[in-house]
FIKOLZA-1660 file (N, C-alpha, C; in steps of 0.1 Angstrom, whole numbers, plus 5000, padded with zeros to 4 digits):
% residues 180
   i   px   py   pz ch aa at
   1 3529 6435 3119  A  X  N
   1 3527 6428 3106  A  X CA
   1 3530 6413 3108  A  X  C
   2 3536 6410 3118  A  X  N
   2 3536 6397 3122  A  X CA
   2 3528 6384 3123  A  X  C
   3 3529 6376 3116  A  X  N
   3 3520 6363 3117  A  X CA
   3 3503 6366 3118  A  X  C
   4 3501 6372 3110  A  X  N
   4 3484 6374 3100  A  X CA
   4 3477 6364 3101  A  X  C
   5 3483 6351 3093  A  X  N
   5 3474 6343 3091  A  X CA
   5 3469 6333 3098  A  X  C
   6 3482 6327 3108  A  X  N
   6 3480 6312 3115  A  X CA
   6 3486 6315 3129  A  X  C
   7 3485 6310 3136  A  X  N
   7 3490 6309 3151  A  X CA
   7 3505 6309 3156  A  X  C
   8 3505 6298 3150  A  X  N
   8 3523 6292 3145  A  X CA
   8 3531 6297 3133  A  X  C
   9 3524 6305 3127  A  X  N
   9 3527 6312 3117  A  X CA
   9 3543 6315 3116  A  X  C
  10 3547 6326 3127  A  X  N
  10 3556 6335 3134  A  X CA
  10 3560 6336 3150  A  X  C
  11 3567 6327 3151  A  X  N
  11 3565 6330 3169  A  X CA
  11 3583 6335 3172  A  X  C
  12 3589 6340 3161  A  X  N
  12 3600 6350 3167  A  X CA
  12 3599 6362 3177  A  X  C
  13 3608 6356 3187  A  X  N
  13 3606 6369 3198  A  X CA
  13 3597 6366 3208  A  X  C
  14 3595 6351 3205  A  X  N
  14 3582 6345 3221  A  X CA
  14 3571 6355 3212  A  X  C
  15 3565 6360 3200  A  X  N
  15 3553 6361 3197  A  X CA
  15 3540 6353 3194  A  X  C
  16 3530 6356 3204  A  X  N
  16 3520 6345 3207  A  X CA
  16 3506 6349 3202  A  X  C
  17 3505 6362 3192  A  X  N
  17 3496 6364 3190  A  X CA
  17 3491 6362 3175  A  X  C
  18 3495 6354 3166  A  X  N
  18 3492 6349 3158  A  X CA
  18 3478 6348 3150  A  X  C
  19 3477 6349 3137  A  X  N
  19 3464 6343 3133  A  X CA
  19 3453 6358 3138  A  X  C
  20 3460 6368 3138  A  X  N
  20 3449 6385 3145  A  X CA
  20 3442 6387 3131  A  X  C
  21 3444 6380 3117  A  X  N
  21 3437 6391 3106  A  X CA
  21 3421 6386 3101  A  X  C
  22 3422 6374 3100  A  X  N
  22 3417 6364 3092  A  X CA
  22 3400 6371 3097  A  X  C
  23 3397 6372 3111  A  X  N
  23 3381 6379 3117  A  X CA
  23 3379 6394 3107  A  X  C
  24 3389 6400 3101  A  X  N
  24 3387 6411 3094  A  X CA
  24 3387 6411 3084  A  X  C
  25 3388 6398 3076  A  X  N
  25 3386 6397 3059  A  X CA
  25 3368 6399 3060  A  X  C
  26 3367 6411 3050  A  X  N
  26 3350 6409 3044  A  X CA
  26 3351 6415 3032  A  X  C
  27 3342 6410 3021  A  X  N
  27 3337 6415 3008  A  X CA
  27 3349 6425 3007  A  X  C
  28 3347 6434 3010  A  X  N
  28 3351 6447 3007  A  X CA
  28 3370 6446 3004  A  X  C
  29 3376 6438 3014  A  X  N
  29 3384 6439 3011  A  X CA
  29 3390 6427 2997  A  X  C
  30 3383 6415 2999  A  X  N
  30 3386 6405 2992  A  X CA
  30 3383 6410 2974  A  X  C
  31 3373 6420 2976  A  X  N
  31 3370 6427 2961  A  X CA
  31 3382 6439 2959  A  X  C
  32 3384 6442 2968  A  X  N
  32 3401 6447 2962  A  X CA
  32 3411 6443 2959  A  X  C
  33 3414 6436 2970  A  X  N
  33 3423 6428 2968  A  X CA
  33 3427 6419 2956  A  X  C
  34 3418 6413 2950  A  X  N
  34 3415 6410 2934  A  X CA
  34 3411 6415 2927  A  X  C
  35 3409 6426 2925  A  X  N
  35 3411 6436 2915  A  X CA
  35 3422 6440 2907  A  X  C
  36 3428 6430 2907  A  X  N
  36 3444 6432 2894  A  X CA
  36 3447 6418 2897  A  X  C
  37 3439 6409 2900  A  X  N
  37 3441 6395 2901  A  X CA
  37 3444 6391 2890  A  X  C
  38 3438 6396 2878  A  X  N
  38 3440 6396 2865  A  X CA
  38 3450 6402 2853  A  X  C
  39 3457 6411 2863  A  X  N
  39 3469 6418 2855  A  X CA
  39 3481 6411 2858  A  X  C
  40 3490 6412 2846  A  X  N
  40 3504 6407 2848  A  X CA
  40 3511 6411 2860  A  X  C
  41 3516 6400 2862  A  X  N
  41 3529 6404 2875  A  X CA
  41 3532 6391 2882  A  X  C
  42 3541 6391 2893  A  X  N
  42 3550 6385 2896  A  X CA
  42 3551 6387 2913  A  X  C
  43 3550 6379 2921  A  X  N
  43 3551 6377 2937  A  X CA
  43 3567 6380 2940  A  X  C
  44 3571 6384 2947  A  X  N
  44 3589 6386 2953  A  X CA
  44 3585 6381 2970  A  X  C
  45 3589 6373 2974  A  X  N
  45 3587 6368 2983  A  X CA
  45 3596 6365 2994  A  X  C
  46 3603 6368 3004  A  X  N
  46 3615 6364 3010  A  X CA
  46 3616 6348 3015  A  X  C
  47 3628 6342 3021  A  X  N
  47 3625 6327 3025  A  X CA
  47 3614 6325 3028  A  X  C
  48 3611 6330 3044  A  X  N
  48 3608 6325 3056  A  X CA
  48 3586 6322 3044  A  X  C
  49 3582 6337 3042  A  X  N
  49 3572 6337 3036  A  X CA
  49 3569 6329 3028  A  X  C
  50 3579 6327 3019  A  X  N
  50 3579 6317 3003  A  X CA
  50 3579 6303 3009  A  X  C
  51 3583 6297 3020  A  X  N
  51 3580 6281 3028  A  X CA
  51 3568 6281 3031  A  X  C
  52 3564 6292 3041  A  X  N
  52 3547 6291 3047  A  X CA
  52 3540 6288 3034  A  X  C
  53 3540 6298 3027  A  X  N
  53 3532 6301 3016  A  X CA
  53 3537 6286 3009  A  X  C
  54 3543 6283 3001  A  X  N
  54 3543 6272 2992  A  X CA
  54 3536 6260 3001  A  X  C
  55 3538 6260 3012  A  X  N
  55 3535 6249 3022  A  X CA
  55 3520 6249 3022  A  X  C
  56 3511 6257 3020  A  X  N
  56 3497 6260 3026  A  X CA
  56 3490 6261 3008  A  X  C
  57 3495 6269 3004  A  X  N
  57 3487 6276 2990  A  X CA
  57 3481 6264 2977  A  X  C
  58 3490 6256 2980  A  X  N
  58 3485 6242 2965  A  X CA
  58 3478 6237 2973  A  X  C
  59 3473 6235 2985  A  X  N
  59 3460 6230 2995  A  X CA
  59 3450 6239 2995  A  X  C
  60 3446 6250 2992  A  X  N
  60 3440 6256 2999  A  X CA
  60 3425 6257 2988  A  X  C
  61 3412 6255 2995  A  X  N
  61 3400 6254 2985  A  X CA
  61 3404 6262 2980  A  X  C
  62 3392 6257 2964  A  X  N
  62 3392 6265 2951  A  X CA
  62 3386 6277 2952  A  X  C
  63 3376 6277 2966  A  X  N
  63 3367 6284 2970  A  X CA
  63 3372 6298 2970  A  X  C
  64 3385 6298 2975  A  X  N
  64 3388 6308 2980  A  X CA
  64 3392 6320 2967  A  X  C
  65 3389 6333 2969  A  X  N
  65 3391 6341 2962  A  X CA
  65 3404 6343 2952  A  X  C
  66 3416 6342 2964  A  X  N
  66 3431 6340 2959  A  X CA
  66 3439 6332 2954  A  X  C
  67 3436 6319 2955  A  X  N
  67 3436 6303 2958  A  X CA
  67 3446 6303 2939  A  X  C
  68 3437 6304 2932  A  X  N
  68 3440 6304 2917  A  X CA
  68 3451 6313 2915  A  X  C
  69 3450 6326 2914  A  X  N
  69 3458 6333 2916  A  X CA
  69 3472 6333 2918  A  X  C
  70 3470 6333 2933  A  X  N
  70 3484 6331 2939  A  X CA
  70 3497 6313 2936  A  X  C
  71 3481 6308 2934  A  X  N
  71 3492 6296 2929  A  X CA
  71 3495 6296 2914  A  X  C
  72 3491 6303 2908  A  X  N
  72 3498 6308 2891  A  X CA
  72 3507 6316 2891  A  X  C
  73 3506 6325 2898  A  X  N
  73 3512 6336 2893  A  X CA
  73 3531 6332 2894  A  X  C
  74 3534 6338 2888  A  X  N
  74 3553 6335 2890  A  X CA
  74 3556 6338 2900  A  X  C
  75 3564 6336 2908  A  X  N
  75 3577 6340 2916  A  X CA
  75 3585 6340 2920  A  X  C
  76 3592 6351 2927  A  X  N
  76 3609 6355 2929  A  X CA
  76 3608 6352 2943  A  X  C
  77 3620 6344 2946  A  X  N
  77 3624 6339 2964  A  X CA
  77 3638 6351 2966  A  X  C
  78 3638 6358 2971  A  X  N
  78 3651 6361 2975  A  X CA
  78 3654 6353 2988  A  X  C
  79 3666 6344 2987  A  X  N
  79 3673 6340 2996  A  X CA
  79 3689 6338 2997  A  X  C
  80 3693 6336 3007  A  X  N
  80 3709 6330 3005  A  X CA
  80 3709 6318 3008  A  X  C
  81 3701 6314 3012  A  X  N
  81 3700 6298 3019  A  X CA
  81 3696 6287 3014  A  X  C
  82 3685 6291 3003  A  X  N
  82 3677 6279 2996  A  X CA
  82 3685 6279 2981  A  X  C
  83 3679 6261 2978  A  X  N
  83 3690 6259 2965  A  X CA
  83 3681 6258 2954  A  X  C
  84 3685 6262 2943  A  X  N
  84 3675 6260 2932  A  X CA
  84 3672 6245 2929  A  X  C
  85 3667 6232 2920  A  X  N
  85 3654 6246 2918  A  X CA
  85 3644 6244 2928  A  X  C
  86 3631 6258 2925  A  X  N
  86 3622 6255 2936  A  X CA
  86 3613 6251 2931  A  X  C
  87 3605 6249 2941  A  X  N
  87 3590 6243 2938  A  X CA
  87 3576 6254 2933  A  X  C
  88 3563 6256 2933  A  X  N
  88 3553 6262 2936  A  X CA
  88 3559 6277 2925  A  X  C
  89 3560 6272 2913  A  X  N
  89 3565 6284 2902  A  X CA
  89 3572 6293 2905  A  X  C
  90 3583 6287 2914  A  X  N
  90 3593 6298 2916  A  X CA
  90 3606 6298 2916  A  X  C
  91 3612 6312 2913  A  X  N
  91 3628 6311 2908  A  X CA
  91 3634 6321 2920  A  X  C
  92 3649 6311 2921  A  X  N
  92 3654 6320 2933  A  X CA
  92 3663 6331 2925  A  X  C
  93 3662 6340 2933  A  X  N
  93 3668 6355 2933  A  X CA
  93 3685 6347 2945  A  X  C
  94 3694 6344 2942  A  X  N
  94 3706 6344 2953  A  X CA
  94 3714 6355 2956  A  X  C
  95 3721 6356 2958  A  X  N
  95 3732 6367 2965  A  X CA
  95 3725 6376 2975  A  X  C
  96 3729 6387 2976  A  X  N
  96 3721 6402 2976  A  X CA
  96 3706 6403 2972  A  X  C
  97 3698 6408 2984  A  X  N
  97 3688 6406 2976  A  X CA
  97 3683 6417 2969  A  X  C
  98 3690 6431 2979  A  X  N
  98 3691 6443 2969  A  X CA
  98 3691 6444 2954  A  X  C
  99 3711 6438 2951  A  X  N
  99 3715 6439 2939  A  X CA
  99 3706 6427 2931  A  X  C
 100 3698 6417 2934  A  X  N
 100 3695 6408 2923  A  X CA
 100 3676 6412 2923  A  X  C
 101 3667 6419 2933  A  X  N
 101 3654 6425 2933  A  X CA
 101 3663 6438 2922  A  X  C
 102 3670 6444 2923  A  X  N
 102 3669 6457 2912  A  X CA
 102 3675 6452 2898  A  X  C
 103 3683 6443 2897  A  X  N
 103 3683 6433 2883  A  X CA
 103 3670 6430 2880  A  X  C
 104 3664 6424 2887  A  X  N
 104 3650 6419 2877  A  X CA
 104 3639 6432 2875  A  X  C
 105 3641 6445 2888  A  X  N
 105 3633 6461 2884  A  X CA
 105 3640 6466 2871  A  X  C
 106 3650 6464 2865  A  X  N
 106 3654 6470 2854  A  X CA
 106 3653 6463 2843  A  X  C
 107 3647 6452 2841  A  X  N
 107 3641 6444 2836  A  X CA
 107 3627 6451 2825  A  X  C
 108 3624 6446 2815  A  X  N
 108 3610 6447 2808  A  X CA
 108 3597 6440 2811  A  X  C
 109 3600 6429 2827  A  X  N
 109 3595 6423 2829  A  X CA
 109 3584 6427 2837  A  X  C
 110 3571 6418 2842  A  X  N
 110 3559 6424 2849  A  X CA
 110 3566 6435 2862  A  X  C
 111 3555 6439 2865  A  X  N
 111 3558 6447 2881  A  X CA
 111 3555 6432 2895  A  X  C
 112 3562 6438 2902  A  X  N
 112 3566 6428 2915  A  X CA
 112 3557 6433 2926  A  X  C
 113 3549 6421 2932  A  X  N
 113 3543 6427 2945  A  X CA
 113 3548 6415 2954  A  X  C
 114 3551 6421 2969  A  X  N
 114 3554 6417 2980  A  X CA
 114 3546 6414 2990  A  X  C
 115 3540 6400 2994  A  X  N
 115 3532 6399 2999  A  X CA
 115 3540 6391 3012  A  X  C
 116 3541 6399 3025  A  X  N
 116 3546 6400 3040  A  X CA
 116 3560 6403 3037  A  X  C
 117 3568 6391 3040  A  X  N
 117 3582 6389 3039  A  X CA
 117 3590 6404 3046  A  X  C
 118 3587 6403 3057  A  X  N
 118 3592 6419 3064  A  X CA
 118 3606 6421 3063  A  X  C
 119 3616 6411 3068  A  X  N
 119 3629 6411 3064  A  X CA
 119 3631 6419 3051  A  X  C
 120 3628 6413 3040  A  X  N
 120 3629 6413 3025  A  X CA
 120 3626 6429 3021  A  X  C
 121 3616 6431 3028  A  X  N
 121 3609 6448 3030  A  X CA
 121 3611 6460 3036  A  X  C
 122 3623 6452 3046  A  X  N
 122 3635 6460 3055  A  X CA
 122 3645 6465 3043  A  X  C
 123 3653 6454 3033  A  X  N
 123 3663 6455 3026  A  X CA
 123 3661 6464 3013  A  X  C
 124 3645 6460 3012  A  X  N
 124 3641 6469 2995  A  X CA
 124 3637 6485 2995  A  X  C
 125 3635 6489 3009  A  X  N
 125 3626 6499 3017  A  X CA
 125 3645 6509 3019  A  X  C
 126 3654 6499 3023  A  X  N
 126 3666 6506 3023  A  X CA
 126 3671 6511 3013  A  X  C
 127 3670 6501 3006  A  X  N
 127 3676 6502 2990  A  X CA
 127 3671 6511 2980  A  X  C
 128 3656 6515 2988  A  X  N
 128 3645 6526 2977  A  X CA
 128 3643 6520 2967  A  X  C
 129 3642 6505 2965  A  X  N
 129 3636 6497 2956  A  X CA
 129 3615 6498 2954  A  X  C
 130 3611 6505 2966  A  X  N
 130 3603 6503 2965  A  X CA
 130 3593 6515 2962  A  X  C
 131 3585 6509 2951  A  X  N
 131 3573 6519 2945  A  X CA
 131 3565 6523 2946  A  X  C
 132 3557 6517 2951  A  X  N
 132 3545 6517 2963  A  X CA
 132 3542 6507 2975  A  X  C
 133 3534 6511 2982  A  X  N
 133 3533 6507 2995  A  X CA
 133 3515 6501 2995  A  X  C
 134 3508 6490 2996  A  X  N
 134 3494 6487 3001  A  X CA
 134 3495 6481 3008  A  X  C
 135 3492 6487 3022  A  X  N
 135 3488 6488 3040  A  X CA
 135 3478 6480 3040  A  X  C
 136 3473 6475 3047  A  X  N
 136 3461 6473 3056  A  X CA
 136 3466 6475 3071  A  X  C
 137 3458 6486 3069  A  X  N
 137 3459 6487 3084  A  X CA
 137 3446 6481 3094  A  X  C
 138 3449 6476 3102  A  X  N
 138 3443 6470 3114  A  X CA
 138 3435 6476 3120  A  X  C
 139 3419 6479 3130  A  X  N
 139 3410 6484 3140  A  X CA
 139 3420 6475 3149  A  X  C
 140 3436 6471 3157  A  X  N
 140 3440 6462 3162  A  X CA
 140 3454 6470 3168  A  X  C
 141 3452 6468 3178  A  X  N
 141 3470 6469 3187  A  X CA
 141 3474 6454 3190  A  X  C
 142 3484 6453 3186  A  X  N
 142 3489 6440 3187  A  X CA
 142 3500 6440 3204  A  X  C
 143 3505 6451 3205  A  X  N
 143 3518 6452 3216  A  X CA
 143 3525 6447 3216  A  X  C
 144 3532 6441 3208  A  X  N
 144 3541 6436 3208  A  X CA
 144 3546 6428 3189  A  X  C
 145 3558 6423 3183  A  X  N
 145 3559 6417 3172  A  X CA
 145 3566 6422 3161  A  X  C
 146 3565 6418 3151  A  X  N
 146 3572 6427 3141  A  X CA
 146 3565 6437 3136  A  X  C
 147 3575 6451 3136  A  X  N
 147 3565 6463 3128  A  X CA
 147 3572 6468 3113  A  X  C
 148 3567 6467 3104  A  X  N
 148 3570 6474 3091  A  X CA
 148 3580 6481 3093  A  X  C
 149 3581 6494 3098  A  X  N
 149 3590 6505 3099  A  X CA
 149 3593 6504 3112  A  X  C
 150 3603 6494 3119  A  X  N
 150 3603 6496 3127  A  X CA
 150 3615 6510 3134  A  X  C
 151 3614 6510 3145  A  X  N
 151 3618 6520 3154  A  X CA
 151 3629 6529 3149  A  X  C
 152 3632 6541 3145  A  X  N
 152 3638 6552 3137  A  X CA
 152 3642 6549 3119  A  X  C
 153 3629 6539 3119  A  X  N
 153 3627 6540 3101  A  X CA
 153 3618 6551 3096  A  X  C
 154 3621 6557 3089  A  X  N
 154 3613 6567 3085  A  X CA
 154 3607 6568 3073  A  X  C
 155 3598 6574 3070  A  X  N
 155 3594 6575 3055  A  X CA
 155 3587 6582 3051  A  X  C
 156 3585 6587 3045  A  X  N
 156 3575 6602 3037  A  X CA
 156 3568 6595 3026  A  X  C
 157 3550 6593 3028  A  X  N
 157 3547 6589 3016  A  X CA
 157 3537 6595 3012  A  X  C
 158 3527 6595 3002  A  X  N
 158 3521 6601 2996  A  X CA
 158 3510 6594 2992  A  X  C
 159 3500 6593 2997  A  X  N
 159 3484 6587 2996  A  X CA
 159 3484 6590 2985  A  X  C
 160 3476 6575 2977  A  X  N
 160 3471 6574 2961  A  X CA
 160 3458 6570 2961  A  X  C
 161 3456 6562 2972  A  X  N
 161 3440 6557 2967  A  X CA
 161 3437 6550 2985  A  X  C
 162 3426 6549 2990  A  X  N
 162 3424 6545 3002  A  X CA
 162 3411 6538 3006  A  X  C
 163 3405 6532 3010  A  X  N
 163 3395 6523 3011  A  X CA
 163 3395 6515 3023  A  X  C
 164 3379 6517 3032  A  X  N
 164 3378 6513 3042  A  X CA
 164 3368 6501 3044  A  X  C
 165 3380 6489 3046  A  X  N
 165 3365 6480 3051  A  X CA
 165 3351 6481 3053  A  X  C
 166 3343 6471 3058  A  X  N
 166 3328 6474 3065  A  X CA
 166 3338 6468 3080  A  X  C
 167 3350 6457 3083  A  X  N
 167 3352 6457 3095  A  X CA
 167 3367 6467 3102  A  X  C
 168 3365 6476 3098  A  X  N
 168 3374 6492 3100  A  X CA
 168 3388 6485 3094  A  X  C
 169 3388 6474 3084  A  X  N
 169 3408 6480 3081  A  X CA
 169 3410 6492 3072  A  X  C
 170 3418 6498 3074  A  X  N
 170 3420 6505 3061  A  X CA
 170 3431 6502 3051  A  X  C
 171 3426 6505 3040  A  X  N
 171 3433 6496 3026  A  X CA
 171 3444 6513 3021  A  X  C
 172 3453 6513 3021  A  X  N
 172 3464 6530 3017  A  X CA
 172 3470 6522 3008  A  X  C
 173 3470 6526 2999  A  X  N
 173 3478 6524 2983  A  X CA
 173 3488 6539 2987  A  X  C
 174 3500 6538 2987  A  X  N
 174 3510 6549 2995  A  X CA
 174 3521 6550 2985  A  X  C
 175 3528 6559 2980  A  X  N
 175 3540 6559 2973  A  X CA
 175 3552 6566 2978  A  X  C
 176 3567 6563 2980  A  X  N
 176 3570 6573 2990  A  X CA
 176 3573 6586 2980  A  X  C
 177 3576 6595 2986  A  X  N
 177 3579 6609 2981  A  X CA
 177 3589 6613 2972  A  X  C
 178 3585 6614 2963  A  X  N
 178 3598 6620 2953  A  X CA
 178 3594 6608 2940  A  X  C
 179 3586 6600 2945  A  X  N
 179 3584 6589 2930  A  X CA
 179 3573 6596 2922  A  X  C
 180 3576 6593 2909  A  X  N
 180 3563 6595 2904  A  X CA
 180 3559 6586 2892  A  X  C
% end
């Protein structure tokens, strides 16, 4: 899951393979992907993500499918490091990011989607903060980098909806077990 979009993206760990997704965006996925472009909600985003992303997103053509979107939509930074306030419509989450991500789930507020932020997805994944899972999975071996669940994380989940590119990723909308 490591550095998707740009080269320089992520190079923790001497990772040099950067910038692997961008040849597998087609139609198919970009029409899913915005398919609730239009429903309420809210980005949770960890540091490291919430810098790239604020850094790139108020630049990026109009052209682009997500462009509007993602630079409207609200969001939640969990960090311990950055100070308020922030920039690019967003509010920091401080302390714990456990205890202050399940303050704002108990909330009446929209539903939260996480877009990368693997750290952040380590903590909420522990915490069982989390309610569903949408994969893309790769036609791609990377060998090396950051992986989602990495090495004796476990999870039990439960396919809800699945969809395959025209360039083989596959799209798993996943819930883990015991939610309903």
């Amino acid at each position: 899951m490591q550095a998707p979009a740009m080269p320089d993206e992520d190079t923790r760990g001497g990772f040099t393979r950067g910038g692997w997704a961008g040849p597998y965006t087609d139609q198919v996925m970009i029409d899913y992907m915005t398919a609730g472009a239009g429903q309420e909600g809210c980005l949770l985003l960890g540091r490291r993500t919430y810098q790239t992303m604020a850094a790139n997103w108020p630049h990026m053509p109009a052209d682009n499918p997500f462009t509007d979107w993602i630079n409207a939509i609200p969001k939640y930074v969990a960090s311990t490091t950055l100070t308020p306030p922030l920039e690019w419509n967003a509010t920091l989450l401080e302390g714990d990011a456990g205890s202050a991500v399940a303050a704002v789930k108990d909330t009446e507020g929209p539903d939260l989607t996480v877009l990368g932020s693997g750290v952040l997805v380590q903590t909420l994944r522990t915490a069982g903060l989390i309610d569903e899972y949408l994969l893309s999975i790769y036609p791609l071996l990377l060998g090396s980098g950051t992986r989602l669940f990495p090495d004796g994380a476990g999870a039990e989940l439960e396919l809800l909806d699945c969809t395959t590119t025209t360039t083989g990723v596959i799209i798993a909308r996943l819930r883990p077990m015991g939610l309903s």
